[in-house]
C-alpha positions in Angstrom: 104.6 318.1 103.8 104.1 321.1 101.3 100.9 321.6 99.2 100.8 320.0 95.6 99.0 323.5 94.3 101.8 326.2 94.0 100.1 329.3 94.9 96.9 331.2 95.4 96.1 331.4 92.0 96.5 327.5 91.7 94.7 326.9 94.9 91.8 329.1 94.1 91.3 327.6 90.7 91.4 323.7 92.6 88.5 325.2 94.8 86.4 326.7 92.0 86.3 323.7 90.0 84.7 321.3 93.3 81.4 321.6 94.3 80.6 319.3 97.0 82.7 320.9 100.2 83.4 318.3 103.4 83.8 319.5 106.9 85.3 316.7 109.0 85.3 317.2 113.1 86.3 314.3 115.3 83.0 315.1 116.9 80.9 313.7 114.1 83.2 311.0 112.6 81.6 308.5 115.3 83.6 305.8 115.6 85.7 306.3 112.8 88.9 308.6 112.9 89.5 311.6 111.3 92.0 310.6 108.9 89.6 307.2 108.0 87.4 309.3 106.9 89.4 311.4 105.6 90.5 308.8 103.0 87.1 307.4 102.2 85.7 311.0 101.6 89.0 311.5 99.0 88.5 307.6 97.3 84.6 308.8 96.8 86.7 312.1 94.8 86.3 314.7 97.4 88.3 318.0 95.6 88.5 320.0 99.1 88.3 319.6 102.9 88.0 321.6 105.9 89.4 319.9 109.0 87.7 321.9 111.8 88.5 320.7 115.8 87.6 323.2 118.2 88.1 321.1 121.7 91.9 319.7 120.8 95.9 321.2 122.0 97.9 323.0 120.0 100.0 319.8 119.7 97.2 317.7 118.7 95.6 319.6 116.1 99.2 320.3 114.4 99.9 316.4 114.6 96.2 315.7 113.1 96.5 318.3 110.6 100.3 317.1 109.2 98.8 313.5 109.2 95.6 315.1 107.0 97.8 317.3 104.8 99.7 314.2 103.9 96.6 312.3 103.0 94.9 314.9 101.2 98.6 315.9 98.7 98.4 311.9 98.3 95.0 312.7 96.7 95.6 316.1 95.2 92.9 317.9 97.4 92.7 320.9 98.7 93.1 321.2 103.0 91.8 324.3 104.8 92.0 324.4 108.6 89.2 325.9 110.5 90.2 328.9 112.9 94.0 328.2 112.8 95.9 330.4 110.6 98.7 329.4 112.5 98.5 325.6 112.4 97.6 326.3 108.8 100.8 327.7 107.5 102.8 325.3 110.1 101.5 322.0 108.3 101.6 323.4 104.5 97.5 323.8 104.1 96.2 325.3 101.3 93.7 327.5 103.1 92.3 328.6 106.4 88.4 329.1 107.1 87.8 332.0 110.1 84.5 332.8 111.9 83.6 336.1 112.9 85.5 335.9 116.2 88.9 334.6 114.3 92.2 336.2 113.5 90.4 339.2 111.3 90.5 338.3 107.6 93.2 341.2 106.5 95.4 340.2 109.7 95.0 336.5 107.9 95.9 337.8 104.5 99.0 340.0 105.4 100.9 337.3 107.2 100.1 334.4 104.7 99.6 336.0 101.4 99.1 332.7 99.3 96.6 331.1 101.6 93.1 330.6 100.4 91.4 332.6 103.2 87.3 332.0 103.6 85.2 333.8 106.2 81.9 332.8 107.7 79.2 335.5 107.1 75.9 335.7 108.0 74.3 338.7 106.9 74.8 341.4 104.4 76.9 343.5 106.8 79.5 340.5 107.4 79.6 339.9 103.7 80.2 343.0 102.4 83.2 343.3 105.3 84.7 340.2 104.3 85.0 341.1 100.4 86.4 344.0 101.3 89.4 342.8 103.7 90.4 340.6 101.0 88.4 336.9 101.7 89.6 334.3 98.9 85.5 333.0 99.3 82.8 333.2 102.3 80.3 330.8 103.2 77.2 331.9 103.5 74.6 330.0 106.4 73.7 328.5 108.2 70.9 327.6 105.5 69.3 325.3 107.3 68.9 324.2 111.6 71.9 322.3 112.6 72.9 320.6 115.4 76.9 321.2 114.5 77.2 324.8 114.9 75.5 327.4 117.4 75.0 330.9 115.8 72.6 333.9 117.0 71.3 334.5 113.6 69.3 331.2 113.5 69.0 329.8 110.3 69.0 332.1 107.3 66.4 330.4 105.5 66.5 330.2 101.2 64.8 333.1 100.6 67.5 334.8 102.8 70.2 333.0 100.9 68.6 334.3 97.7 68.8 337.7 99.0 72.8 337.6 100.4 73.7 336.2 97.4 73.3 339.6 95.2 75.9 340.7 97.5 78.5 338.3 96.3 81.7 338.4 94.3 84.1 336.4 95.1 83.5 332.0 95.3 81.2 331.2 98.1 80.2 328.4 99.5 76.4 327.5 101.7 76.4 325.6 105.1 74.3 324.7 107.8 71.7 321.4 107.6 72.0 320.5 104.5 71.2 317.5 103.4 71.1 315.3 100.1 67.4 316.5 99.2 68.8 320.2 99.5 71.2 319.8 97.0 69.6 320.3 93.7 67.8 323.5 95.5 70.9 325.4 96.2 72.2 324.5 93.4 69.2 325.8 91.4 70.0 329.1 93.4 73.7 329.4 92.1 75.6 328.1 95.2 78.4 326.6 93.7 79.7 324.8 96.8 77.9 323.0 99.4 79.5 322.5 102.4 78.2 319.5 105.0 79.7 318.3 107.6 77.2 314.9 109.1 75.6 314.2 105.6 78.9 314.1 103.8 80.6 312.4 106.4 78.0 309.3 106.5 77.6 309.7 102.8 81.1 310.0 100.9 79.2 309.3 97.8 78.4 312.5 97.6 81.4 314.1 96.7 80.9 312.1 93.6 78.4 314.8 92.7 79.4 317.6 90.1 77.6 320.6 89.7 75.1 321.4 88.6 73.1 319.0 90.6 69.9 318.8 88.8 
């Protein structure tokens, strides 16, 4: 199934205008499946998701990620995949999200052009790079300790975030711990999208929330 947003243009506007950002992984979705929660996170208004599975075949994560795209053009939201700038393009996503140790961000951009491309950054080095091979947004984190991705930074900490954030010029989005109390904090701080992955995934509700949250 194709995207219902036309281009890069279209898909970048889509992801400016949300603010809360879900990450769903069959690791935290208990005993729920993906695509259940999936739907409940897009009936509670969810704007964007990032389906990230690290642990599944190629031939699973295509399957999971045509049965996603399907749910989320239903919904008119926005689908990035996490790594897989292949499986992206394959299923019609609107995006792709690479770490550090992905397909490099201008490799990602040359081969699909209208893809909203994000990079995860850490520090200032990593964001300046990132800006400069063309990223579409990065995320900035992780904020907080969490228990759903292992990085040798540690966490950055706010006052860290406040710093990195001088840096910035294109969208970016925060990650790591965050919870419900944290919201109003970052959002205080100018972070325009908060992405969760456990909190968002036991609380839907949340993407109800428009910024700013104050």
């Amino acid at each position: 199934m194709s995207s219902p947003f036309a281009n890069h243009a279209a898909r970048l506007a889509a992801f400016e205008a949300s603010f809360i950002y879900p990450v769903v992984s069959s690791e935290f979705c208990g005993t729920k499946s993906v695509t259940d929660v999936l739907i409940s996170l897009a009936e509670n208004g969810a704007k964007v998701v990032q389906l990230r599975e690290k642990h599944r075949s190629d031939a699973d994560l295509f399957a999971l990620a045509c049965r996603c795209r399907e749910i989320t053009a239903r919904y008119g939201m926005l689908l990035f995949i996490d790594d897989r700038t292949d499986i992206a393009l394959a299923c019609g996503a609107d995006g792709v999200h690479l770490g550090q140790d992905d397909l490099p961000v201008a490799a990602a951009r040359a081969i699909a052009p209208e893809l909203i491309i994000g990079a995860s950054t850490h520090n200032a080095d990593e964001i300046i790079a990132a800006q400069k091979a063309g990223c579409s947004y990065l995320n900035i984190g992780p904020i907080f300790p969490t228990q759903t991705k292992s990085v040798a930074c540690g966490a950055l900490g706010i006052g860290f975030f406040n710093e990195l954030k001088s840096l910035v010029n294109v969208p970016f989005s925060v990650m790591g711990g965050i919870k419900e109390p944290h919201i109003a904090e970052l959002a205080a701080l100018g972070a325009k999208h908060i992405a969760m992955v456990t909190e968002v995934i036991s609380k839907p509700e949340l993407c109800r929330l428009k910024f700013p949250a104050l």
